[in-house]
N, C-alpha and C positions, 0 to 999 in steps of 0.2 A: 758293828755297823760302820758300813766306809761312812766318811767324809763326804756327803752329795750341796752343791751349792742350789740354793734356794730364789726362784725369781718368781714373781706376783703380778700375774698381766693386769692392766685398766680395761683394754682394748682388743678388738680381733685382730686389728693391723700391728698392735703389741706385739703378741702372741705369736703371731706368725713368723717377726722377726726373732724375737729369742729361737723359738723352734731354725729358722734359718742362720743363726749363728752356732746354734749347738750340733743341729745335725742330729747324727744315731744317737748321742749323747746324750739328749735330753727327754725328759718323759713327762706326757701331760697330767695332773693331779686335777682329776674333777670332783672325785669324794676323797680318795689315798686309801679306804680300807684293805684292797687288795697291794696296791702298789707299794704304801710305807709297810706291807707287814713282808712283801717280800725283800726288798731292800734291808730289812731290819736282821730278816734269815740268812742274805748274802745271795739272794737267787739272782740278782741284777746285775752282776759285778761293770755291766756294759752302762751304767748310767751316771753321769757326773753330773747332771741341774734337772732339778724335778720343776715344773713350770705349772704355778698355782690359778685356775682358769676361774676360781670360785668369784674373783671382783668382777669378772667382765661382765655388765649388764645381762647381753643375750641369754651368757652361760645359765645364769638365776633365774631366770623370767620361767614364770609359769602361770600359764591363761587358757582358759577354756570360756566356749561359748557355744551354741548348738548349731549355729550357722558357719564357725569359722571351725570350729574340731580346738584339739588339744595342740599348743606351745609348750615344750616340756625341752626348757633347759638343761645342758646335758652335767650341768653342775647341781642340779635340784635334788636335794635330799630325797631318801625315799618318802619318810615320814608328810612330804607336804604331799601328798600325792592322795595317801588315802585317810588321811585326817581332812582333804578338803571332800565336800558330801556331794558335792556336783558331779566332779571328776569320777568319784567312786563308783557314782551311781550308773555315768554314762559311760566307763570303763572297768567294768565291775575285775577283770583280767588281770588288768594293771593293777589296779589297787592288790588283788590275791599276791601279786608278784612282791611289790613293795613290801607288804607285811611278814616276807618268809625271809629276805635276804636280812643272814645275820637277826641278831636281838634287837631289841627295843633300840638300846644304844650304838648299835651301829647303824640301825637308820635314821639316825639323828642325821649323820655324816654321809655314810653310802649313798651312790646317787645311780638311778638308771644308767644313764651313760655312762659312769665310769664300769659299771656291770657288764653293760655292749661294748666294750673298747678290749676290756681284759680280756672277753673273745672266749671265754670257756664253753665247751660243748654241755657243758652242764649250767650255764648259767640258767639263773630263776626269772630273770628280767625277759631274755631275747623269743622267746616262744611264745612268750604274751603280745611282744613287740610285730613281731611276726603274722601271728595270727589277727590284728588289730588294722595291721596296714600300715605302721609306722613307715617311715620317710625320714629319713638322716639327711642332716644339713653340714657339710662338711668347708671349714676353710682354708686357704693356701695361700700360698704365695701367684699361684695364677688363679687366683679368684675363690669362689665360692661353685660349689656344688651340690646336688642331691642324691641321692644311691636308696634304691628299694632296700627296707634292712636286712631281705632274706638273703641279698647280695652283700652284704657286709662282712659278718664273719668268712674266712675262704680257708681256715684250719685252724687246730687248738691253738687258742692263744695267737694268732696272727689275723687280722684285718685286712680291709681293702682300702686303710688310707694311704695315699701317698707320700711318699718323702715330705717332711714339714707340716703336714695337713694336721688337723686336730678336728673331734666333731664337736660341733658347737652347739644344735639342738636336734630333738624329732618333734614332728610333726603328724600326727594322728587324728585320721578326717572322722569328722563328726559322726555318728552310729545311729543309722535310721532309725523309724521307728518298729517299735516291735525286735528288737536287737537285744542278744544279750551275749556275754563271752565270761570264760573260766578259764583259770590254770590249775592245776594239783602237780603234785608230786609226789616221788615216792625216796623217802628217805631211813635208812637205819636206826635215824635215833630220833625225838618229835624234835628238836631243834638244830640251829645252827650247826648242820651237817649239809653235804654235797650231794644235789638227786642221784640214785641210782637210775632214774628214767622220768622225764616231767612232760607234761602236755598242754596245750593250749585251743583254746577253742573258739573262735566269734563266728555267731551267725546271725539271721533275720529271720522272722517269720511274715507269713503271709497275712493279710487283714483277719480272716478265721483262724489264725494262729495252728492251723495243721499240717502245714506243708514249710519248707522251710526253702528262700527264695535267694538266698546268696548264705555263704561257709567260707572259714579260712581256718584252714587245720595246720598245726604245727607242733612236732615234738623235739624233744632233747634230752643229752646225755645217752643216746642211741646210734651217733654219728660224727663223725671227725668235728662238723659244726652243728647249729642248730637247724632241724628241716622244714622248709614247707610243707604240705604233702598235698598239692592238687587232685590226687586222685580219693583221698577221704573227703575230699569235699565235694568232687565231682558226683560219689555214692548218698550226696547230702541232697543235694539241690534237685527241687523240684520232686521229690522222693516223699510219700507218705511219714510221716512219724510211727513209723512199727517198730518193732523190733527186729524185723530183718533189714529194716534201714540203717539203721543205726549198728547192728553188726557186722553189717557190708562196707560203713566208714573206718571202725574199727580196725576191721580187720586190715585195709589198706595199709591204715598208718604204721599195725605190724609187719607189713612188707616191705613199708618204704624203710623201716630202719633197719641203719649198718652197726652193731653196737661189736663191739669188744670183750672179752673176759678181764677182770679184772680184780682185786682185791674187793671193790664192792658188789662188784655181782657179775653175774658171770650171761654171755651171750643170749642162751634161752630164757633165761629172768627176764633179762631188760628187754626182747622182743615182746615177751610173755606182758610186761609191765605196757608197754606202748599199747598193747590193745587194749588192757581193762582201762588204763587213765585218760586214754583217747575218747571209750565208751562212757564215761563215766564225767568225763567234760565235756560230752557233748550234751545228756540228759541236766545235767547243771545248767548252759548254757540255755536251752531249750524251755526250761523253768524259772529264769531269770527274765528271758525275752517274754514270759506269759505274764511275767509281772510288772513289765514295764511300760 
């Protein structure tokens, strides 16, 4: 492992400065799971000061409330996430997510956002994030900004932050009521393995809880990044709960994905996989919202 110099922000206006004296050089450390293991392997050889975001208030802070939604600093362990039972309950998605990345002991450390920064098509975080309505809070050297997170990833492993920027937290608006969301995945082995195909799911139901009155569909590990998919949701909304409902969302989310052959599965799988996890988190989600 080279030689990386180590700095510890206090502050956002900190942080921004190291990032603008380092330049490509330096790389932000919100959990390090991904990042010290790749350094450690030599896949970085482009980084000389790893930049530790974990003291900066904002990056920690994690708060919910039913009026204001979820604060989810972008340096917060998974672990706080769904060991707290409020958040669990009113982001049931989120929590699914938190509990798959990595064992026990990496979600001491791993953090959502270092999850969405690392930018993988197959991350476990970004589809739940997606599907929930998260809102990325980004800062710089010219300010502060916000980005929809479906806009965030823009290819494997690359972002849409800018030069010096870092994200600092998301923000995830409160979930009506009668609302419920899921993620699953489908993996090789039961743990700490990479999805072959993952899915996400938030919707709402109606007062009679039959008809289902806003959706946000989102898969991954199917596509250069992770997808929205408006049109499984569009097959959602305002549509009977049958099962030709629910297979007409389905089936969408198998059209909207671009996936690749690869050492873990090969093109028609992981299309194959985006319908049944799509179908199969929406009937979770649907039964989550009748219990809530």
């Amino acid at each position: 492992m080279q030689a990386i110099a180590y700095q510890s922000a206090k502050s956002i206006d900190e942080a921004v400065s190291v990032l603008r004296q380092w330049g490509e050089r330096a790389r932000v450390l919100s959990g390090g799971t991904d990042l010290i293991a790749q350094l450690r392997e030599g896949r970085r050889h482009d980084v000389e000061v790893v930049l530790d975001i974990k003291s900066i208030p904002e990056a920690r802070e994690l708060r919910y409330s039913p009026g204001q939604g979820l604060y989810l600093g972008a340096a917060v362990p998974c672990y706080r996430i769904y060991e707290d039972a409020a958040i669990a309950r009113a982001y049931p998605a989120l929590a699914d997510s938190a509990a798959l990345i990595g064992g026990i002991q990496i979600q001491s450390r791993a953090a959502i956002g270092g999850n969405l920064c690392n930018a993988s098509p197959a991350a476990d975080a970004i589809p739940s994030l997606i599907a929930l309505g998260a809102t990325c809070e980004i800062a710089g050297p010219n300010g502060r900004r916000t980005l929809p997170v479906e806009q965030f990833c823009i290819g494997p492993g690359r972002s849409a932050l800018e030069q010096n920027e870092f994200l600092v937290a998301l923000r995830l608006p409160s979930p009506a009521a009668q609302s419920g969301s899921c993620f699953l995945r489908f993996i090789p082995r039961n743990e700490m393995d990479i999805a072959v195909a993952n899915a996400a799911v938030a919707l709402t139901l109606n007062p009679a809880k039959d008809r289902i009155t806003a959706a946000r569909v989102a898969i991954g590990a199917v596509a250069p990044t992770p997808l929205l998919v408006p049109e499984a949701a569009a097959a959602l909304i305002g549509a009977p709960l049958t099962e030709a409902t629910l297979e007409r969302a389905a089936e969408a989310a198998r059209a909207a994905a671009r996936p690749i052959t690869d050492m873990r599965g090969s093109i028609a799988q992981r299309r194959h996989l985006a319908r049944v996890l799509t179908r199969r988190a929406i009937e979770s989600a649907i039964q989550r919202a009748k219990e809530s």
